[in-house]
C-alpha positions as CSV (number, residue, x, y, z in Angstrom):
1,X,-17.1,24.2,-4.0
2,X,-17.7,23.5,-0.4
3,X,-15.6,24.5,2.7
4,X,-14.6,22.9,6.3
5,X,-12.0,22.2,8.2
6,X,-9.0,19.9,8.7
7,X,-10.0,17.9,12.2
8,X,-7.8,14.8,11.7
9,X,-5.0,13.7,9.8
10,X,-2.9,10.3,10.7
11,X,-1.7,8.0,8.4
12,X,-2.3,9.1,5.2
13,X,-6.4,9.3,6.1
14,X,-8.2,12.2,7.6
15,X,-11.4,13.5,8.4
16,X,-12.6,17.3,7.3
17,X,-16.0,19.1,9.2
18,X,-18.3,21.2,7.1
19,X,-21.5,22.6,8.2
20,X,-21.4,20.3,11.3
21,X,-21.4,16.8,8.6
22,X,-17.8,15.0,8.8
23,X,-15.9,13.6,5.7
24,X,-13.3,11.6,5.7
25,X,-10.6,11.5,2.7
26,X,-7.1,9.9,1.8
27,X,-4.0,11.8,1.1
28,X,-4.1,10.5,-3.0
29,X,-7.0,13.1,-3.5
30,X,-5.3,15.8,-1.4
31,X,-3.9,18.8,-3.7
32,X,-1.4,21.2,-1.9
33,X,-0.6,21.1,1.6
34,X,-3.5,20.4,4.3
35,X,-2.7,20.7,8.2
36,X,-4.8,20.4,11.2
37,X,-7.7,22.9,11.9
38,X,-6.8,25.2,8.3
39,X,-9.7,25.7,6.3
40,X,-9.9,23.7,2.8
41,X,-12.2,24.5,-0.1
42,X,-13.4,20.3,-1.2
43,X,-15.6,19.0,-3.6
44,X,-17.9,15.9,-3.1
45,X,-19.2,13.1,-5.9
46,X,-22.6,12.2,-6.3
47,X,-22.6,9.6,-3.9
48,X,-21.5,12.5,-1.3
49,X,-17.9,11.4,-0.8
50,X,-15.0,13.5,-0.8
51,X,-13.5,14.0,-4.4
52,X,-10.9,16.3,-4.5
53,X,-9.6,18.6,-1.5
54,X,-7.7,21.6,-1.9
55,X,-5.2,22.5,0.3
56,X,-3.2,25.0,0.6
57,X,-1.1,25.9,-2.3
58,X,-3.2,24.0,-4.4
59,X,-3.5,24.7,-8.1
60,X,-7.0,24.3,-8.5
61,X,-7.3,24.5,-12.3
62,X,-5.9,21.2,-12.6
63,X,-7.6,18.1,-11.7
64,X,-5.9,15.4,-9.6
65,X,-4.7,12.6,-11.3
66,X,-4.6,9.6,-9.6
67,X,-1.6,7.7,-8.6
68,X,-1.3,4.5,-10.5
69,X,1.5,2.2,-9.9
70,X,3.3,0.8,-13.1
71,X,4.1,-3.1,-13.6
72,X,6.7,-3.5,-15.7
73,X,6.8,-6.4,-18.2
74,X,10.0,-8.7,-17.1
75,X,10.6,-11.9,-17.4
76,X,13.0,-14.1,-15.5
77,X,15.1,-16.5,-16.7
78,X,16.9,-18.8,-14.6
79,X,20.2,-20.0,-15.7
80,X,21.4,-22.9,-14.9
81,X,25.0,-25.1,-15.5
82,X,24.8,-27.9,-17.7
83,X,27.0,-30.9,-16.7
C-alpha cells in the first residue's frame, strides 16, 4: 500500500502526490475522511490509477463498494375521463 499526500480536493475530484508522481481520484473511491495536505495510505490498479484511498478513519479491512444508483420498475398510467 502506497502513501502521499492530499494536494487538491474541489468538487468531489482531487489530486494526491506520492513520491513526486500525482494521482488524481474521485470522492466514490474515498474511504474515511481525507482533507488537504494529511497523508493517506492508497492503492493503485494495474493500469496505475487510483483504486481505493484511505482516509482517515477509514476501515481498511473492508473494500469500497461502489455506489450504484437503483431504477425502480414503475409504470405510469395516465387516466383519463371518458365522455
Amino acid at each position: 500500500m502506497a502513501k502521499g499526500t492530499i494536494a487538491s480536493f474541489h468538487n468531489n475530484c482531487g489530486e494526491l502526490v506520492s513520491e513526486g508522481v500525482t494521482y488524481n481520484f474521485h470522492i466514490d473511491i474515498v474511504e474515511g475522511g481525507v482533507a488537504l495536505n494529511k497523508e493517506v495510505e492508497f492503492e493503485l490498479d494495474n493500469g496505475g490509477y487510483v483504486k481505493i484511498v484511505y482516509g482517515q478513519g477509514a476501515n481498511k479491512s473492508q473494500p469500497v463498494k461502489k455506489k450504484q444508483e437503483s431504477k425502480s420498475n414503475t409504470t405510469k398510467i395516465l387516466l383519463t375521463e371518458d365522455k
